[in-house]
ROSE-4610 file (N, C-alpha, C; in Angstrom, 1 decimal, always signed):
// ROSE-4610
residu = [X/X/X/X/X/X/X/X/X/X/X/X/X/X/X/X/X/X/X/X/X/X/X/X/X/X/X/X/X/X/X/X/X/X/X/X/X/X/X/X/X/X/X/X/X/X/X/X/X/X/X/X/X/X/X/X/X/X/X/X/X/X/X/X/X/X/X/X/X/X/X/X/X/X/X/X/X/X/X/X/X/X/X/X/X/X/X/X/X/X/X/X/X/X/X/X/X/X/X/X/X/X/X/X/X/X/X/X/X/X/X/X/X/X/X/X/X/X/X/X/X/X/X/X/X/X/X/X/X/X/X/X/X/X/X/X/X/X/X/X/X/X/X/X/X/X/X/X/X/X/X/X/X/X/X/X/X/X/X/X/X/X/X/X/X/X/X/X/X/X/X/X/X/X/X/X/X/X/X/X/X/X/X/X/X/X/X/X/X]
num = [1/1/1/2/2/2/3/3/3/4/4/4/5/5/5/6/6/6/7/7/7/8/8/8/9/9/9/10/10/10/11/11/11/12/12/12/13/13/13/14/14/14/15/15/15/16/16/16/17/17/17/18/18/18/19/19/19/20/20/20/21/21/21/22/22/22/23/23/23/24/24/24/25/25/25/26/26/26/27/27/27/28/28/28/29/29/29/30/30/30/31/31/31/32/32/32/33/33/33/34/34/34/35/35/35/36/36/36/37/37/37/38/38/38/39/39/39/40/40/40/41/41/41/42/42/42/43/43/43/44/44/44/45/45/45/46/46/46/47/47/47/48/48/48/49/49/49/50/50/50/51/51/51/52/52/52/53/53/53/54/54/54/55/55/55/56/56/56/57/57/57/58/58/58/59/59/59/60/60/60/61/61/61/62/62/62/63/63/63]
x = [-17.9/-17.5/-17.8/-18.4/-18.3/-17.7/-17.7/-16.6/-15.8/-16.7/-16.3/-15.0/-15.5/-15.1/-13.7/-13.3/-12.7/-11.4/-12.0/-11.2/-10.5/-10.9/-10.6/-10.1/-9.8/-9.1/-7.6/-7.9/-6.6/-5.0/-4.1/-3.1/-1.8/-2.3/-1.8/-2.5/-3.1/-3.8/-3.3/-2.9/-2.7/-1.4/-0.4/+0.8/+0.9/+0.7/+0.7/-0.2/-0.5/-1.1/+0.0/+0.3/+1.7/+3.0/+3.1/+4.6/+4.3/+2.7/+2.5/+2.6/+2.6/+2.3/+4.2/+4.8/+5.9/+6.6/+6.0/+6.8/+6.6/+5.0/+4.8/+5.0/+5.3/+6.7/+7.8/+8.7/+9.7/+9.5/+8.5/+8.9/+8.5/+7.2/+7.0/+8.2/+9.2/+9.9/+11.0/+11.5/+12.3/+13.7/+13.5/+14.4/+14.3/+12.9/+13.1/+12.7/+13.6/+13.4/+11.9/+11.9/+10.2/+10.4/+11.4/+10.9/+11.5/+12.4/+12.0/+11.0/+10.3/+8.7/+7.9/+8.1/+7.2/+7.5/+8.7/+9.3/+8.5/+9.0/+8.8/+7.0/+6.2/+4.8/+4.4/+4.8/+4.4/+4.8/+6.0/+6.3/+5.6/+5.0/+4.6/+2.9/+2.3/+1.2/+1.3/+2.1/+2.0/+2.6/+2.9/+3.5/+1.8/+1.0/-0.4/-0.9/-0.8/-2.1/-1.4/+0.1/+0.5/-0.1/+0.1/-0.2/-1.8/-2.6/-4.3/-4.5/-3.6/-3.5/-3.2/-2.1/-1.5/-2.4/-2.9/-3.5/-5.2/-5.8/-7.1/-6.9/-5.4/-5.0/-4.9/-4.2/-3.7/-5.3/-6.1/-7.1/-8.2/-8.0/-9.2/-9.0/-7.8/-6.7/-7.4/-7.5/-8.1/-9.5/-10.0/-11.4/-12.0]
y = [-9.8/-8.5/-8.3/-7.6/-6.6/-6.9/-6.5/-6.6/-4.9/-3.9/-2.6/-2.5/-3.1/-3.1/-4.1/-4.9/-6.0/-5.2/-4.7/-3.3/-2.8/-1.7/-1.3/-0.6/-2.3/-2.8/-3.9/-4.5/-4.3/-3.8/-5.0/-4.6/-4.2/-5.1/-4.2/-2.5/-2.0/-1.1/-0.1/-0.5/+0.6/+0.9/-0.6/+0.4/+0.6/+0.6/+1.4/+2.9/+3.6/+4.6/+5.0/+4.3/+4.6/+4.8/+4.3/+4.6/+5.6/+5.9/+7.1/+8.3/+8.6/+9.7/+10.0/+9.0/+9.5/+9.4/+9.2/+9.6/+11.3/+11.4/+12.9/+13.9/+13.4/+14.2/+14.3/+13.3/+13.5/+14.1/+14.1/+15.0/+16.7/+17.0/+18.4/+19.2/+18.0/+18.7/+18.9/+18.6/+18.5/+17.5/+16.6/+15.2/+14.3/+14.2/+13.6/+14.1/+14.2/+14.6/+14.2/+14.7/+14.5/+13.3/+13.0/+11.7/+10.0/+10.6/+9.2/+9.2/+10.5/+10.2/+9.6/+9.8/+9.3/+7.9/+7.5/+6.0/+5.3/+5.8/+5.0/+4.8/+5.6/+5.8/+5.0/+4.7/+3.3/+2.0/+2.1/+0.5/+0.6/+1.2/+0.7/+0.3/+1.6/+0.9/-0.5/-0.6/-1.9/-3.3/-2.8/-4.1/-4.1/-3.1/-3.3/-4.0/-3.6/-4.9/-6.0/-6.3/-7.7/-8.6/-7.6/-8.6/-9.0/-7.9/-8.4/-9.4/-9.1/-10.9/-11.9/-11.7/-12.9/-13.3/-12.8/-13.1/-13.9/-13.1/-13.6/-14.8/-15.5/-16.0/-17.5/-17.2/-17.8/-18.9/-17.8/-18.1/-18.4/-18.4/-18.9/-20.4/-21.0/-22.2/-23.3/-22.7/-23.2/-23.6/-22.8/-23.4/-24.5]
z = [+9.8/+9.4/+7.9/+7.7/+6.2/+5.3/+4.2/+3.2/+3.1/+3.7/+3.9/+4.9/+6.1/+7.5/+7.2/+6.5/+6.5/+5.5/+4.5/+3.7/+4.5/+5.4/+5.9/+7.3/+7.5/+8.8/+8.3/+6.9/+6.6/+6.6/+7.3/+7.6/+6.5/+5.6/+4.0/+4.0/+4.1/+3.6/+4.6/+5.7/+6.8/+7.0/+6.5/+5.9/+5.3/+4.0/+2.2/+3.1/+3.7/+3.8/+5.3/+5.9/+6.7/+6.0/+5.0/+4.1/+3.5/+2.6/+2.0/+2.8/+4.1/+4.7/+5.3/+5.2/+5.8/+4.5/+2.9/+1.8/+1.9/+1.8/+2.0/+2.4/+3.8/+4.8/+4.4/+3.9/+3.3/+2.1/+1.3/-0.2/+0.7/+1.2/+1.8/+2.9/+3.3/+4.1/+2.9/+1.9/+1.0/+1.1/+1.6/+2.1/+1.1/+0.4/-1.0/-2.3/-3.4/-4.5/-5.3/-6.3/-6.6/-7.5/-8.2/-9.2/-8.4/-6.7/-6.3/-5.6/-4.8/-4.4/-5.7/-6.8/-8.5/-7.6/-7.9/-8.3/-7.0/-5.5/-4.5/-4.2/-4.6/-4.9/-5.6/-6.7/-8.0/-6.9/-6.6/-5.7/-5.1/-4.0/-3.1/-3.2/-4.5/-5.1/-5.6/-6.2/-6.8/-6.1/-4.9/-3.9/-3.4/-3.3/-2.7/-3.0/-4.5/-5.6/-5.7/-5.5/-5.6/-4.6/-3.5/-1.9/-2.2/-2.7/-2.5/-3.8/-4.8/-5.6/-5.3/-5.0/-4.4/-3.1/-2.2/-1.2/-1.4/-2.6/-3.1/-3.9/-5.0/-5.4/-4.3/-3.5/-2.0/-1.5/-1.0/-0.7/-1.4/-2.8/-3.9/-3.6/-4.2/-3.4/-2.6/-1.4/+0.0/-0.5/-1.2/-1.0/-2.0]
Protein backbone atom coordinates (compact mmCIF):
# COMPACT_ATOMS: atom_id res chain seq x y z
CA UNK A 1 0.00 0.00 0.00
CA UNK A 2 0.96 3.56 -0.57
CA UNK A 3 2.07 5.95 1.64
CA UNK A 4 -1.16 7.97 0.50
CA UNK A 5 -3.47 5.02 0.98
CA UNK A 6 -1.80 3.98 4.34
CA UNK A 7 -2.54 7.91 5.47
CA UNK A 8 -5.56 7.50 4.87
CA UNK A 9 -6.84 4.46 5.99
CA UNK A 10 -5.46 5.28 9.36
CA UNK A 11 -7.23 4.40 12.36
CA UNK A 12 -5.85 7.41 14.32
CA UNK A 13 -6.88 9.70 11.57
CA UNK A 14 -10.44 8.40 11.32
CA UNK A 15 -11.15 9.04 14.74
CA UNK A 16 -9.56 12.52 15.17
CA UNK A 17 -12.02 13.31 12.22
CA UNK A 18 -14.88 11.21 14.04
CA UNK A 19 -14.46 13.32 17.34
CA UNK A 20 -14.14 16.44 15.08
CA UNK A 21 -17.46 16.05 13.42
CA UNK A 22 -19.36 15.25 16.63
CA UNK A 23 -17.40 18.36 18.28
CA UNK A 24 -19.03 20.34 15.36
CA UNK A 25 -22.31 19.07 16.06
CA UNK A 26 -22.12 19.87 19.38
CA UNK A 27 -20.73 23.49 18.92
CA UNK A 28 -23.56 24.12 15.60
CA UNK A 29 -26.24 22.70 17.70
CA UNK A 30 -25.22 24.96 20.61
CA UNK A 31 -24.41 22.11 23.45
CA UNK A 32 -20.92 23.32 23.44
CA UNK A 33 -19.57 26.62 24.22
CA UNK A 34 -16.93 28.10 21.76
CA UNK A 35 -13.77 28.24 23.86
CA UNK A 36 -14.23 24.48 24.99
CA UNK A 37 -14.80 23.59 21.28
CA UNK A 38 -11.08 26.01 21.13
CA UNK A 39 -9.75 23.81 24.05
CA UNK A 40 -11.16 20.28 23.07
CA UNK A 41 -9.90 20.96 19.22
CA UNK A 42 -6.16 21.66 20.34
CA UNK A 43 -6.37 18.14 22.44
CA UNK A 44 -7.40 16.27 20.22
CA UNK A 45 -4.98 17.75 17.49
CA UNK A 46 -2.30 17.29 19.51
CA UNK A 47 -3.18 13.70 20.97
CA UNK A 48 -2.96 13.15 16.85
CA UNK A 49 0.58 14.28 16.40
CA UNK A 50 1.51 12.59 19.76
CA UNK A 51 0.17 9.20 18.55
CA UNK A 52 2.03 9.59 14.79
CA UNK A 53 5.29 10.33 17.09
CA UNK A 54 5.19 8.22 19.25
CA UNK A 55 4.16 5.55 16.78
CA UNK A 56 7.05 6.49 14.11
CA UNK A 57 9.33 6.76 17.26
CA UNK A 58 7.93 3.11 18.31
CA UNK A 59 8.70 1.78 14.91
CA UNK A 60 12.08 3.63 14.05
CA UNK A 61 13.02 1.24 17.23
CA UNK A 62 12.22 -2.06 15.50
CA UNK A 63 14.19 -1.56 12.80
Amino acid sequence: MNEVALRWSSRKFWAAMVWQTVLVWLLATGRLPVAAFESLTWLLLGGYFVGNIGQKWLLKGES
